[in-house]
C-alpha positions in Angstrom: 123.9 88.8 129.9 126.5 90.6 131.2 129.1 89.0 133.5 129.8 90.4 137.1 133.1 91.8 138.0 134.8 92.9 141.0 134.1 96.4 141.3 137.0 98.5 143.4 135.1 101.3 145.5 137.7 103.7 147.0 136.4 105.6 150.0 137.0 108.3 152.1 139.6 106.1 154.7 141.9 105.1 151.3 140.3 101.9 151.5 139.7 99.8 148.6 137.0 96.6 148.2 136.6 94.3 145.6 133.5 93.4 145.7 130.9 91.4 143.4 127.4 91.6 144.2 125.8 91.0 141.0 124.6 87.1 142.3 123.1 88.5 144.9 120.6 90.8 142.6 116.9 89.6 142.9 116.7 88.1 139.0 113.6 90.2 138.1 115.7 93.1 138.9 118.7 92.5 136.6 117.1 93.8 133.1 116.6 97.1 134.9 120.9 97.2 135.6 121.6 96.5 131.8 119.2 99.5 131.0 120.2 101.4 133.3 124.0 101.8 134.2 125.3 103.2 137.1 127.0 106.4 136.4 130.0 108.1 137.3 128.7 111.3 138.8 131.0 114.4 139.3 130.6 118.3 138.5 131.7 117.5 134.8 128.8 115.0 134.2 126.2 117.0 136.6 124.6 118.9 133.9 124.4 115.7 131.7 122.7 113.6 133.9 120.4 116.4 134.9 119.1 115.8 132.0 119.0 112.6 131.7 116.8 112.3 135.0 114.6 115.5 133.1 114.3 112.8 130.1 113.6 109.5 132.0 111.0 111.1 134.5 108.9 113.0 132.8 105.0 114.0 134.0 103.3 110.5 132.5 100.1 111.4 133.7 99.1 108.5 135.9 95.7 109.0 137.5 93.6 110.2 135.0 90.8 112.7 135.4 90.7 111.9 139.2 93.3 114.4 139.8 93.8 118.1 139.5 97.5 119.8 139.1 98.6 123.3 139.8 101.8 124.4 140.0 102.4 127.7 142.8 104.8 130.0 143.3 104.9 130.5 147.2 107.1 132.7 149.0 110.7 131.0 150.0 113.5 131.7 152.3 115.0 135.4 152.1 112.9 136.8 149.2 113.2 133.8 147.1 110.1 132.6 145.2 109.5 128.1 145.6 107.9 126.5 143.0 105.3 123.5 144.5 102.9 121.1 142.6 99.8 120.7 143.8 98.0 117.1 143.5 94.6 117.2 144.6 91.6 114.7 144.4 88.6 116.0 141.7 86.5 114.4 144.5 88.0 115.8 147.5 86.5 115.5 151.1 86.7 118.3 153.7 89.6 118.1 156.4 91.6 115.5 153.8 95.3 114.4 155.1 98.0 115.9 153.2 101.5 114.0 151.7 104.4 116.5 151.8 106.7 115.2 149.0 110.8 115.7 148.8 111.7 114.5 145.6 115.3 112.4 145.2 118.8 113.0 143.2 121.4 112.7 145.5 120.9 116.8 147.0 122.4 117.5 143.4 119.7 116.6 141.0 115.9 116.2 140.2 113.1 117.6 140.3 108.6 117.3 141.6 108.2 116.3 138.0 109.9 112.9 138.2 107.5 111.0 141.0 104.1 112.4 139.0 103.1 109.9 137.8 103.8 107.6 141.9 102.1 110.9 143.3 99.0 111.3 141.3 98.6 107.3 141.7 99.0 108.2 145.4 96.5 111.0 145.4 93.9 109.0 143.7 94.1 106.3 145.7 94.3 107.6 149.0 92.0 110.8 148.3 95.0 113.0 150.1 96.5 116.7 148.9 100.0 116.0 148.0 102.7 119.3 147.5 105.5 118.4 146.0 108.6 120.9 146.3 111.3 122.7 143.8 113.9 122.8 146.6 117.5 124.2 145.7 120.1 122.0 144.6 123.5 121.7 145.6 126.5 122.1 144.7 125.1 125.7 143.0 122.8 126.0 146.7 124.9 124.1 149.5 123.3 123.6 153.6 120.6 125.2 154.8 119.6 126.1 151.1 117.6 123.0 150.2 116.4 122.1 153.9 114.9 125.7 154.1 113.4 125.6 150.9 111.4 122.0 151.6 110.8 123.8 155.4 109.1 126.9 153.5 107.0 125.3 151.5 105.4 122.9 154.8 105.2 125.8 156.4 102.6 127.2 153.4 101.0 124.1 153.2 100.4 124.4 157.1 99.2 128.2 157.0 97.2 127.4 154.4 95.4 124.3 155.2 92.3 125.6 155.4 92.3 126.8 152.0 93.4 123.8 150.8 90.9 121.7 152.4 93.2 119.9 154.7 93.3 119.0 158.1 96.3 120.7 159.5 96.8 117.4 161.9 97.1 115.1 159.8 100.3 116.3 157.4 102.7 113.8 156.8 106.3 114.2 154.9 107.5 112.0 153.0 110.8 111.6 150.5 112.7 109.0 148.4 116.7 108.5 148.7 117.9 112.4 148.7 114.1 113.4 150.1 113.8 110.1 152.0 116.9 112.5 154.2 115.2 115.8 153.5 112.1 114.3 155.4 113.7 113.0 158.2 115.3 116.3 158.4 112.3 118.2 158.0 110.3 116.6 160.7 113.4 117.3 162.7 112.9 120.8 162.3 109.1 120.8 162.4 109.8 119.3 166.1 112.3 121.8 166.7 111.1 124.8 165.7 107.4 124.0 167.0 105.7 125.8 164.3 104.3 123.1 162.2 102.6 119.5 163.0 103.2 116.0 161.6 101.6 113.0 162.0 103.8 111.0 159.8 106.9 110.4 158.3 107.7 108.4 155.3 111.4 107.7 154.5 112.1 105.9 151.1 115.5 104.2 151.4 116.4 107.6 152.6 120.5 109.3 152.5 120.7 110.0 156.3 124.4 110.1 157.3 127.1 111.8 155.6 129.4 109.8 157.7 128.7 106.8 155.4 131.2 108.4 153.2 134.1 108.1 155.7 133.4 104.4 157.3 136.3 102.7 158.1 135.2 99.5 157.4 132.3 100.1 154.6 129.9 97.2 154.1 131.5 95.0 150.8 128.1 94.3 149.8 126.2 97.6 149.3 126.4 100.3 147.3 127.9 98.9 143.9 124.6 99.4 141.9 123.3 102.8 140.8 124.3 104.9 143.7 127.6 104.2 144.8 130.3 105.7 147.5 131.7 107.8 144.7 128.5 109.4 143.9 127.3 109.6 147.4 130.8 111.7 148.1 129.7 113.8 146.0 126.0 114.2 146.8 127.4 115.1 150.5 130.3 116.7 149.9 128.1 119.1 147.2 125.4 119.6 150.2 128.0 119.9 152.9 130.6 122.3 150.3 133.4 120.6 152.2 134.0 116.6 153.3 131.4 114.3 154.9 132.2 113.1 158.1 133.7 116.0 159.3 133.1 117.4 162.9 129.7 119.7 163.5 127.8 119.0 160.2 124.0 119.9 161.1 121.5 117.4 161.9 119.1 119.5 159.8 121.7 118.6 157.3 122.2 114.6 158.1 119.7 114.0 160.0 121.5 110.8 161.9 124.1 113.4 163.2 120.6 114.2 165.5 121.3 112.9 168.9 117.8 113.1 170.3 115.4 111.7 168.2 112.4 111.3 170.9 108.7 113.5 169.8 109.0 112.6 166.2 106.0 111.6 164.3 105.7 108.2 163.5 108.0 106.4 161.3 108.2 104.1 158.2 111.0 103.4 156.5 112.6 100.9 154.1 115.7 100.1 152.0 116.7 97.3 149.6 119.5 95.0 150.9 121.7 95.8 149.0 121.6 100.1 148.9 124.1 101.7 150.0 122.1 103.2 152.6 120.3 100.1 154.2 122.6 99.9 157.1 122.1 103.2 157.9 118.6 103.1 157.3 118.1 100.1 160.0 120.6 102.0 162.9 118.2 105.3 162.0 115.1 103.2 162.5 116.7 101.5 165.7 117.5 104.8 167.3 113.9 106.1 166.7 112.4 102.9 168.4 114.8 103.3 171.0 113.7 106.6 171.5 110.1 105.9 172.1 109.0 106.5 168.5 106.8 104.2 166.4 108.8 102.6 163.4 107.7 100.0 160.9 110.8 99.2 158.4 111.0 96.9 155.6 114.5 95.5 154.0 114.0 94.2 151.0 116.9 91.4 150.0 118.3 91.1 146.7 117.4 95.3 145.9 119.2 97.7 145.4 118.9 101.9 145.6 116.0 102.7 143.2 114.6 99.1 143.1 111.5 100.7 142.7 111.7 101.4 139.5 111.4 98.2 138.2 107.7 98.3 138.2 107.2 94.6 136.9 109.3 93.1 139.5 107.6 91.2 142.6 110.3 93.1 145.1 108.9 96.7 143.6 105.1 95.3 143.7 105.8 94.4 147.7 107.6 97.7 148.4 104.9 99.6 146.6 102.2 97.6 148.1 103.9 98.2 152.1 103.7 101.8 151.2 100.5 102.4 150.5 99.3 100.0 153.0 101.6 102.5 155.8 99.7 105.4 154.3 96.6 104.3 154.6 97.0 103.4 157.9 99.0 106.9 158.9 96.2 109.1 156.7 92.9 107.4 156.5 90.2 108.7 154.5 88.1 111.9 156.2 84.9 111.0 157.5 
C-alpha cells in the first residue's frame, strides 16, 4: 500500500498547505488511487493525457441492443459544423424526455465517447433521448467557444424535438465535473436568452467558480486527489486565456460569478467530500435554494473528484443509484 504524504498545493495567493488526506479516503476507493495517479496537467502533458482519457474511455457498449447510436453533424456557432451522439431507446415512446449531456475534462480535455457506456445505461433505463455534445476545447478554443458550442447543439435538439420524438418540455441538461459547469451555464443561458426550455438540471460534482483558484484560505482537505488546484489553474486559466479570479469573468463562463440565480430549472447536484469543488458545489446549491429554486444535493464523505469511477465501491453504487432515482423523478416515462 502506499503510504500518505503531505502534499504542498501552491495556489494562486502564494499560499502553500501541507496537507494529508489519504486517511480520510473511503477504503473501497483506495485501489482506484494506486491505478490511477493524479497527474500533473500543463500544455506540455495536454496532448498526452488526451490520450490517455481517448484510451481509458472508450465506447464499451453498455446497453445492448436496447439502444440505437448516431452520430450528427449539426450546424455550430459562426459556420462551424458540431459533432453530437445520439442515444435513443429501440423501443421508444412518443413525446419521450430528453438528457442533454456535457461531457468532463477540466474545459481542456475529453470527449461524448468517454460516458457511453453511463449514457446508453441511462437511456435504457430511463427510455429518454440523450445528445451528447463535441464542444470545443480550450486552451486551442478559450470563452464563449465551448459554452456556444453545448448552447448550439440544445438549441437543435429543441428545434428538432419533434423529429426526434421528444417532448420539447421536458429537456433536461446535465454534465459531470467540466460539464457539471457547462450545464449550470447552459441553463443560465437557456433562461437568459428565452429561446429554449428546461425542466431539469443535473450537475455532477460540477467546476463552477474560477475563483476557487485564487481563495485565500483554500480548504486543506480537498483537492489533493485526481483534480487538484494545479490542474484546476489550468482548466480555468486555459478557458478564461488569462487568470481565474480576475474581475468581469462571464457567468456564462463560471456560472457562480451569476448573481441572480432565480427561474432556473430544478436542481440536483452532488460532490464527494473530499473534491475540490464540494465547497463550492454546496454555496452554488445554497444560492439556488435561496433563490427560490428546487435543489436536492448529495455530499458524499470519504470521495473524491471522479469517485464514480470506482464502479465496485458502495460510495459510487449510492451516487449512481441518487442519480437515477433524481432522473426518474425529473423525466418520467411518457404515458
Amino acid at each position: 500500500m502506499r503510504i500518505a504524504k503531505a502534499v504542498p498545493i501552491t495556489t494562486n495567493a502564494n499560499k502553500d498547505i501541507a496537507m494529508t488526506t489519504r486517511h480520510l479516503v473511503d477504503p473501497e476507493l483506495l485501489p482506484m488511487l494506486d491505478a490511477w495517479p493524479t497527474v500533473d496537467l500543463n500544455a506540455t502533458t495536454l496532448p498526452r493525457q488526451r490520450a490517455r482519457t481517448l484510451e481509458q474511455f472508450g465506447r464499451e457498449g453498455a446497453g445492448g441492443d436496447a439502444v440505437t447510436l448516431d452520430e450528427l453533424r449539426v450546424p455550430g456557432p459562426d459556420g462551424t459544423s458540431l459533432r453530437l451522439l445520439v442515444y435513443r431507446p429501440r423501443q421508444q415512446a412518443e413525446g419521450a424526455a430528453a438528457i442533454y449531456h456535457c461531457h468532463g475534462g477540466g474545459m481542456v480535455s475529453g470527449t461524448p465517447e468517454m460516458m457511453d457506456a453511463r449514457n446508453r445505461k441511462l437511456v435504457a433505463e430511463l427510455g429518454c433521448v440523450l445528445v451528447s455534445v463535441d464542444y470545443r476545447l480550450a486552451p486551442e478554443h478559450p470563452h464563449p467557444a465551448p459554452i456556444e458550442d453545448c448552447y448550439a447543439g440544445l438549441h437543435w435538439l429543441h428545434h428538432c424535438a419533434a423529429d426526434l420524438g421528444v417532448d420539447p418540455a421536458r429537456i433536461a441538461v446535465m454534465g459531470e465535473s467540466a460539464g457539471g459547469g457547462l450545464a449550470a451555464s447552459l441553463a443560465l443561458l437557456a433562461r437568459d436568452r428565452g429561446e429554449v426550455s428546461l425542466c431539469h438540471q443535473f450537475l455532477i460534482c460540477p467546476m463552477l467558480d474560477d475563483r476557487t483558484c485564487a481563495e485565500a484560505e483554500p480548504n486543506p482537505c480537498t483537492g489533493e486527489f485526481i483534480w487538484t488546484r494545479a490542474t484546476n489553474y489550468f482548466g480555468w486559466s486555459s478557458l478564461l486565456g488569462g487568470e481565474p479570479g480576475a474581475p468581469g469573468v462571464s457567468p456564462y463562463a463560471s456560472p457562480a460569478r451569476a448573481e441572480d440565480l432565480a427561474g432556473l430549472p430544478p436542481a440536483f447536484l452532488y460532490s464527494g467530500g473530499l473534491d475540490l469543488f464540494v465547497d463550492e458545489c454546496l454555496v452554488y446549491g445554497r444560492r439556488l435554494g435561496r433563490a427560490g429554486v428546487a435543489v436536492e444535493l448529495h455530499i458524499y464523505p470519504g470521495a473524491f473528484h471522479g469517485f464514480e469511477n470506482m464502479h465496485t465501491s458502495r460510495v459510487a453504487r449510492q451516487a449512481q443509484g441518487d442519480t437515477l432515482a433524481a432522473l426518474r423523478k425529473a423525466l418520467p416515462s411518457a404515458s
